[in-house]
MOPAC internal coordinates of N, CA, C and O (Angstrom, degrees):
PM7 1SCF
backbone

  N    0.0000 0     0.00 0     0.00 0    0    0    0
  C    1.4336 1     0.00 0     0.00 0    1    0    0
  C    1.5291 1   110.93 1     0.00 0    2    1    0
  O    1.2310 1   114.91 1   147.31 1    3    2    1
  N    1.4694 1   127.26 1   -32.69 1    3    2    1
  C    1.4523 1   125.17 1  -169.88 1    5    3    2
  C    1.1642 1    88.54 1   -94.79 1    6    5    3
  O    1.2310 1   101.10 1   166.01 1    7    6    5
  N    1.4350 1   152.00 1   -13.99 1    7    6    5
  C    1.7693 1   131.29 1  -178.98 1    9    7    6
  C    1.2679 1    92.23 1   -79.24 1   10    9    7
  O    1.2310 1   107.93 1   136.55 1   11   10    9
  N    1.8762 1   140.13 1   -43.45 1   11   10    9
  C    0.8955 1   120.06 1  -161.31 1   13   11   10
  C    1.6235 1   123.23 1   -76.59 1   14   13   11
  O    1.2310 1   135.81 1   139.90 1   15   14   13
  N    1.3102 1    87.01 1   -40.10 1   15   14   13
  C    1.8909 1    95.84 1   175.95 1   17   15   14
  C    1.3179 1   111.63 1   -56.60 1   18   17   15
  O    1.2310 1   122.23 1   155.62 1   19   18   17
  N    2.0180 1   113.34 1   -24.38 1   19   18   17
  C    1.4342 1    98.66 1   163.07 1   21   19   18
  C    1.2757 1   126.33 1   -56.51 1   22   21   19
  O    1.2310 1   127.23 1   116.52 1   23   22   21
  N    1.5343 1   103.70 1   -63.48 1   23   22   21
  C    1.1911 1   127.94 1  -179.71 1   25   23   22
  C    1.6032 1   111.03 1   -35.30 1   26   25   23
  O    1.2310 1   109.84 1   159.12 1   27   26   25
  N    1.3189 1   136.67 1   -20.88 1   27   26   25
  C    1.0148 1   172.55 1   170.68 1   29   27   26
  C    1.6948 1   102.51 1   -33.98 1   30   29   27
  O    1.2310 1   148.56 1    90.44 1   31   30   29
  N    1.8001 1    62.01 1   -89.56 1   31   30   29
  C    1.6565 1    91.45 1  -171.53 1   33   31   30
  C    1.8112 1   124.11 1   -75.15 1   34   33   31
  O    1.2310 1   129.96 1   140.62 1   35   34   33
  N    1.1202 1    98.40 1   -39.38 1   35   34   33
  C    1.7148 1    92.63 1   148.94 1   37   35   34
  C    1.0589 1   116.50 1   -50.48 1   38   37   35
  O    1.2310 1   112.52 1   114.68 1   39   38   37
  N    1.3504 1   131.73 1   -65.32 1   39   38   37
  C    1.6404 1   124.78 1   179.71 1   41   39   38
  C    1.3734 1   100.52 1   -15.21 1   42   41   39
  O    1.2310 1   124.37 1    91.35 1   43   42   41
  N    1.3847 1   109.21 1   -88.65 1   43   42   41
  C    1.4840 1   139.88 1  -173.16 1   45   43   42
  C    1.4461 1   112.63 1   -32.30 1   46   45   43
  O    1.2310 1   125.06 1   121.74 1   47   46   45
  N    1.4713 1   107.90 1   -58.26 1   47   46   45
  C    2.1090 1   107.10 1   156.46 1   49   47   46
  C    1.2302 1    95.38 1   -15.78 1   50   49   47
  O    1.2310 1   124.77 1   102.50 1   51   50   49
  N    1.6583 1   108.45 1   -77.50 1   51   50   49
  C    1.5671 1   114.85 1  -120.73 1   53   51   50
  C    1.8758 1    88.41 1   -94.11 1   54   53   51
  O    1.2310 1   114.03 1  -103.62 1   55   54   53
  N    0.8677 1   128.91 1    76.38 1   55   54   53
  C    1.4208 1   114.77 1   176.53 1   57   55   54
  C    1.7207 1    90.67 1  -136.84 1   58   57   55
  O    1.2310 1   123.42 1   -31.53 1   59   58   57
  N    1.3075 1   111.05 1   148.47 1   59   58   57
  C    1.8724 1   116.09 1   168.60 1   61   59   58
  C    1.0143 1   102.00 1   -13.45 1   62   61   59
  O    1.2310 1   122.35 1   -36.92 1   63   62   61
  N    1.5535 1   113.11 1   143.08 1   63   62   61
  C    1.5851 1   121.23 1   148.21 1   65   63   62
  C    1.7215 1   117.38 1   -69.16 1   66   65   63
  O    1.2310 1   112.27 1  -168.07 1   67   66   65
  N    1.3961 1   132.18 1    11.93 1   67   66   65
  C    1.3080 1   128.97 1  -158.62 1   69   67   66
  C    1.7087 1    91.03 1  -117.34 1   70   69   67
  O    1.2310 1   125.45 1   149.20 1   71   70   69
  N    1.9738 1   107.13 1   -30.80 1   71   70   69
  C    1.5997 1    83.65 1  -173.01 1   73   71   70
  C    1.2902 1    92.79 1   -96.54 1   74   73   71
  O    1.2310 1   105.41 1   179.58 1   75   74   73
  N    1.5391 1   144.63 1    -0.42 1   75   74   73
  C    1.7462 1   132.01 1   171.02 1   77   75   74
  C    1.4784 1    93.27 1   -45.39 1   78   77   75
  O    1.2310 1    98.98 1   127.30 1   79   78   77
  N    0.7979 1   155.40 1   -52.70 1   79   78   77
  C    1.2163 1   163.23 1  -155.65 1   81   79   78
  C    1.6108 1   125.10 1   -77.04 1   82   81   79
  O    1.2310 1   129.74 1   170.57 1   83   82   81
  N    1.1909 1    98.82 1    -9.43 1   83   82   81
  C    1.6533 1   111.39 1   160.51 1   85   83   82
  C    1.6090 1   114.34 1  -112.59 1   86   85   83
  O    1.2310 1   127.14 1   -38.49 1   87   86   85
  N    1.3410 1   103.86 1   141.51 1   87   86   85
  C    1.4761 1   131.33 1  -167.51 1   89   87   86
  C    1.2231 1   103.87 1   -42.91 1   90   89   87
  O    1.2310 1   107.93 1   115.33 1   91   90   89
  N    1.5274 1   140.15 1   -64.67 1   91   90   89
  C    1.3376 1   149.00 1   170.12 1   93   91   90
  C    1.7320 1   103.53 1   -33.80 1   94   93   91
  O    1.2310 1   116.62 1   133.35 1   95   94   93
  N    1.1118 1   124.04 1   -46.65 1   95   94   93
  C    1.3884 1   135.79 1   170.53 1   97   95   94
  C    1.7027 1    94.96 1   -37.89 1   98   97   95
  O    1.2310 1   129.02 1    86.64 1   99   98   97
  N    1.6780 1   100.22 1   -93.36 1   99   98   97
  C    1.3653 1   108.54 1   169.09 1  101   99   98
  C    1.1683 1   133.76 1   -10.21 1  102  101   99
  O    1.2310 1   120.23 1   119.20 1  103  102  101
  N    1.4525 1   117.17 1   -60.80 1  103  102  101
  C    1.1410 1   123.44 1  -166.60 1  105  103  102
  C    1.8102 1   105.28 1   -95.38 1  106  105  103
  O    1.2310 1   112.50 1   177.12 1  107  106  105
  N    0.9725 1   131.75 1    -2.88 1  107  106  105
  C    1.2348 1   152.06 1   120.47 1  109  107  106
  C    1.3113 1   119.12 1   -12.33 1  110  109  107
  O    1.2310 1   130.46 1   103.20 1  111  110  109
  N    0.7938 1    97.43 1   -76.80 1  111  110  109
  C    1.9347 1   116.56 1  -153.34 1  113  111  110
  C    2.1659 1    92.91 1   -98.16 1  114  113  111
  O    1.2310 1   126.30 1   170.09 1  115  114  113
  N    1.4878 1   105.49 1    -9.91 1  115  114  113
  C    1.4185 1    87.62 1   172.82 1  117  115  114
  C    1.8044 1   103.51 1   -86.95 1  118  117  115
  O    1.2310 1   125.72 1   142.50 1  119  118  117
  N    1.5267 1   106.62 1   -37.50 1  119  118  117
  C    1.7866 1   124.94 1  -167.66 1  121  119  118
  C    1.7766 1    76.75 1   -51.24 1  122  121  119
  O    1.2310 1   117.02 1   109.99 1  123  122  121
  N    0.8059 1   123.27 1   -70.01 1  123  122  121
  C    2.0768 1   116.08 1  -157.12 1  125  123  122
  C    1.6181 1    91.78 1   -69.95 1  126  125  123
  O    1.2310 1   104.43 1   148.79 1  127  126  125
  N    0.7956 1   146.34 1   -31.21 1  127  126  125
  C    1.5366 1   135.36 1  -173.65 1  129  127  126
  C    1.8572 1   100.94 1   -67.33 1  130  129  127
  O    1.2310 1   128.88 1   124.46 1  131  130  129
  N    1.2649 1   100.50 1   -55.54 1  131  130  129
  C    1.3820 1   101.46 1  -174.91 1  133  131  130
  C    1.4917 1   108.17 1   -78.48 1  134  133  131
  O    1.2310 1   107.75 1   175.78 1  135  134  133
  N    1.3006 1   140.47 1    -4.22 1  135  134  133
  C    1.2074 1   144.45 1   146.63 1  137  135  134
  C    1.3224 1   123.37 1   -60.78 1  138  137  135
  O    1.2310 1   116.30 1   122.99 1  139  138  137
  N    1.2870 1   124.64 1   -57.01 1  139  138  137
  C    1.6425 1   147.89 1   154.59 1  141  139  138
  C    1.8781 1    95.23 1   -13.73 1  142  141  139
  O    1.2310 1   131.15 1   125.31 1  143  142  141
  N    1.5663 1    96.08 1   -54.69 1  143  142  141
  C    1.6164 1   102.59 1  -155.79 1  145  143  142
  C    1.5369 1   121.01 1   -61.62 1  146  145  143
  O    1.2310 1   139.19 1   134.67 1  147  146  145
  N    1.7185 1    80.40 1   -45.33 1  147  146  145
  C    1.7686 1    96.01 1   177.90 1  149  147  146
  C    1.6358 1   126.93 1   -80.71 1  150  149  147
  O    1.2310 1   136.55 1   157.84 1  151  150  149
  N    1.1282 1    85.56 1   -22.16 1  151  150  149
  C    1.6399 1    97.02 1   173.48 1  153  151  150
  C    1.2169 1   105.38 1   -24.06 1  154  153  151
  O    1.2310 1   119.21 1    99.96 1  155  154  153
  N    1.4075 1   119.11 1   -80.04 1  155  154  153
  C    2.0265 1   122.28 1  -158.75 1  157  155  154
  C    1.7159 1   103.64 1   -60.08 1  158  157  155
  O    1.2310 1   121.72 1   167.11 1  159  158  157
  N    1.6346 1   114.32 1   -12.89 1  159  158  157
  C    1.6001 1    97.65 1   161.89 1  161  159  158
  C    1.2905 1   128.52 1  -104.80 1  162  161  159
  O    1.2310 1   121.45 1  -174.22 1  163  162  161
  N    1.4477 1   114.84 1     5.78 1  163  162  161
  C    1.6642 1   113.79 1   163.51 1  165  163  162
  C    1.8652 1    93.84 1   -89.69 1  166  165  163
  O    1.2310 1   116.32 1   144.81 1  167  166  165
  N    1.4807 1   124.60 1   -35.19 1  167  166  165
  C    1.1744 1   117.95 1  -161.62 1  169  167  166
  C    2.0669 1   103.39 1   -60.97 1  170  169  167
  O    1.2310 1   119.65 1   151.11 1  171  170  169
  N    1.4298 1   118.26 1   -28.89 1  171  170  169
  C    0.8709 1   138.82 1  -157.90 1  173  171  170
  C    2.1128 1    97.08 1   -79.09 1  174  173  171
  O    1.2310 1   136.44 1   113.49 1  175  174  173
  N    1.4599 1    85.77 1   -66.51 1  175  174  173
  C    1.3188 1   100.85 1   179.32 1  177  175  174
  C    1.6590 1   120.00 1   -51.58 1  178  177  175
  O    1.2310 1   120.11 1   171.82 1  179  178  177
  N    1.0916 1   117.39 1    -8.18 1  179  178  177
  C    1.0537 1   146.69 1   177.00 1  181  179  178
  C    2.3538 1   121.30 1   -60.36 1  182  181  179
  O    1.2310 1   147.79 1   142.32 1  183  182  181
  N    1.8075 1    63.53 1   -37.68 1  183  182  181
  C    1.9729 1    88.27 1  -167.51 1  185  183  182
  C    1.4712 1    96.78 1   -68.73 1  186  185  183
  O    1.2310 1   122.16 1   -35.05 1  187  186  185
  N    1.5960 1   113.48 1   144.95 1  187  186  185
  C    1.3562 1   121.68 1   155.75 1  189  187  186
  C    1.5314 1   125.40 1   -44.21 1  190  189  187
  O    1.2310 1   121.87 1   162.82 1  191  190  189
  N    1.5607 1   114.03 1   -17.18 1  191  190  189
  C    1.1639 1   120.08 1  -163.72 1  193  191  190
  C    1.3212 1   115.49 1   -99.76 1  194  193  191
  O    1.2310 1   119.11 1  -168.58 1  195  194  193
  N    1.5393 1   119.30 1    11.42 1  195  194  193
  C    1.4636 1   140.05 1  -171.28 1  197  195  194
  C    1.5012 1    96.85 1   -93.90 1  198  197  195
  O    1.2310 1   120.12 1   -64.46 1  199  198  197
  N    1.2051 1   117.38 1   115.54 1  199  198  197
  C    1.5589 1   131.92 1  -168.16 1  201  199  198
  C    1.9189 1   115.35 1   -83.92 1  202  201  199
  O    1.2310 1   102.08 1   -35.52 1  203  202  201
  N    1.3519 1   150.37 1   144.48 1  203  202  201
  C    1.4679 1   135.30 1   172.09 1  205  203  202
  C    1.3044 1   102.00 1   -32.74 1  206  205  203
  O    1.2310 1   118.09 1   142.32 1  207  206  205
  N    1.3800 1   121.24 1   -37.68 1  207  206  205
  C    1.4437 1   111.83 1  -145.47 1  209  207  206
  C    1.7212 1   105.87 1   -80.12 1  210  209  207
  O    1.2310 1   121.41 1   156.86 1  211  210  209
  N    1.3823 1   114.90 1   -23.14 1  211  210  209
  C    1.2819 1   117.09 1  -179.57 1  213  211  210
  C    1.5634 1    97.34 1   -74.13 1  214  213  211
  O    1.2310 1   120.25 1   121.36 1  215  214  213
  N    1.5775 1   117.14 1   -58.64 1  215  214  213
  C    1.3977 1   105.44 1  -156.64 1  217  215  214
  C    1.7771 1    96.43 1   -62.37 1  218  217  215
  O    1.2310 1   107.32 1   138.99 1  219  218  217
  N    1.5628 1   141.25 1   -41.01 1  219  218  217
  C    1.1664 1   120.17 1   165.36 1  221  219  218
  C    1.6283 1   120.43 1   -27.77 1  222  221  219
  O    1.2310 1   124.53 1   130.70 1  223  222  221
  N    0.8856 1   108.91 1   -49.30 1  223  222  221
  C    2.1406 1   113.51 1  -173.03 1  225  223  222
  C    1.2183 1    97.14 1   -64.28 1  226  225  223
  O    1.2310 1   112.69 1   147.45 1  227  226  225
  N    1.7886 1   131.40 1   -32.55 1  227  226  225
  C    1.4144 1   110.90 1  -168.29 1  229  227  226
  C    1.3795 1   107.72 1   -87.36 1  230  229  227
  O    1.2310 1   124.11 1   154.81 1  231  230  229
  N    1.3655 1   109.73 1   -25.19 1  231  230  229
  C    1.7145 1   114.05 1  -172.45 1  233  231  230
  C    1.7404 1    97.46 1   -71.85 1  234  233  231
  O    1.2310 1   119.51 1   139.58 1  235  234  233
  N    1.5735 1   118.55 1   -40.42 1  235  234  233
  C    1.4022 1   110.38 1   170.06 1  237  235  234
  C    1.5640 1   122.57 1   -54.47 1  238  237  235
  O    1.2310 1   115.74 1   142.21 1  239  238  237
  N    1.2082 1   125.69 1   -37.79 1  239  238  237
  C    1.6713 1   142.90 1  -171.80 1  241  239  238
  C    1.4989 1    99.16 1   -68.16 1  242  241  239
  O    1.2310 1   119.66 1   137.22 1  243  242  241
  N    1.3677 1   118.25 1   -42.78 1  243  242  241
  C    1.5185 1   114.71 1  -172.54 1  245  243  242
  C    1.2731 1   115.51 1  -120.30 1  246  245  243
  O    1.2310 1   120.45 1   177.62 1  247  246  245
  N    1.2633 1   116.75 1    -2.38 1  247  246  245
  C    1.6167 1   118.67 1   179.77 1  249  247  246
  C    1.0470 1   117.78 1    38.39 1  250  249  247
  O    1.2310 1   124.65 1  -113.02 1  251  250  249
  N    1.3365 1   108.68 1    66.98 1  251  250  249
  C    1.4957 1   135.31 1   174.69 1  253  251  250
  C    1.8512 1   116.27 1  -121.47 1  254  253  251
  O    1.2310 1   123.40 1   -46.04 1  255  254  253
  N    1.0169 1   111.08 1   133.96 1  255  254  253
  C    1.8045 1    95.91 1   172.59 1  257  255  254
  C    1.2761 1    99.36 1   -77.33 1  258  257  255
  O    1.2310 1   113.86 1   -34.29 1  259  258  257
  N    1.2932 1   129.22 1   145.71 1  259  258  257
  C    1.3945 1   134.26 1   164.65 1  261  259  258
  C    1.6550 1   122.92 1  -125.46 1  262  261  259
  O    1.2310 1   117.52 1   -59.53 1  263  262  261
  N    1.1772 1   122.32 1   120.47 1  263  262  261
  C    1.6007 1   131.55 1   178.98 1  265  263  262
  C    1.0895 1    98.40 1   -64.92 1  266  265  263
  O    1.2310 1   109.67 1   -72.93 1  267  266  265
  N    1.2997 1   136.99 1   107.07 1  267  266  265
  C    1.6515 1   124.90 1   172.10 1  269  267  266
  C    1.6032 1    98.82 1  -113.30 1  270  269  267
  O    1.2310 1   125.15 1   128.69 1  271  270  269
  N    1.1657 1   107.71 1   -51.31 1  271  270  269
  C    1.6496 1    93.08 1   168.65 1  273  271  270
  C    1.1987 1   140.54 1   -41.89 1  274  273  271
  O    1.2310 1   121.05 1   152.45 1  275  274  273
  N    1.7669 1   115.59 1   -27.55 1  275  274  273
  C    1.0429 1   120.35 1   166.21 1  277  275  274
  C    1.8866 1   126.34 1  -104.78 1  278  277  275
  O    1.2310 1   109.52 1   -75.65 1  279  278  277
  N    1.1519 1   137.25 1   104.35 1  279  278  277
  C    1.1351 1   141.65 1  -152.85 1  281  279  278
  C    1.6287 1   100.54 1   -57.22 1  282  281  279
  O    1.2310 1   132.06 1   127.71 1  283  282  281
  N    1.3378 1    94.32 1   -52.29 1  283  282  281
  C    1.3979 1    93.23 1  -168.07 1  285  283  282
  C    1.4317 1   122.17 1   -68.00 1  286  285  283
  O    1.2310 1   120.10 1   180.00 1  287  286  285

């Protein structure tokens, strides 16, 4: 998952200086920035050692339902 979001975001570096400059660009290069960020806490959340009680706090923080029991 972190080679690709690199891979990502280099892309996105290396693209014209004429389209940085369009919004899709922008909003681009913010979606992988703010991905970049969270990474090490889904990578974390990930561990066997992540208890109900945590994934409860995250489903509270974002008010999201979340399948954690089921990986897939």
């Amino acid at each position: 998952m972190e080679e690709t979001a690199e891979k990502y975001r280099l892309t996105c570096l290396s693209l014209p200086k004429d389209l940085k400059e369009w919004a899709a660009y922008k909003d681009l290069k913010t979606s992988i920035e703010n991905f970049k960020e969270v990474l090490p806490l889904i990578i974390e959340l990930k561990k066997a050692s992540i208890m109900p009680r945590h994934w409860e706090e995250v489903k509270g923080l974002t008010g999201k339902e979340l399948n954690y029991e089921n990986p897939d």
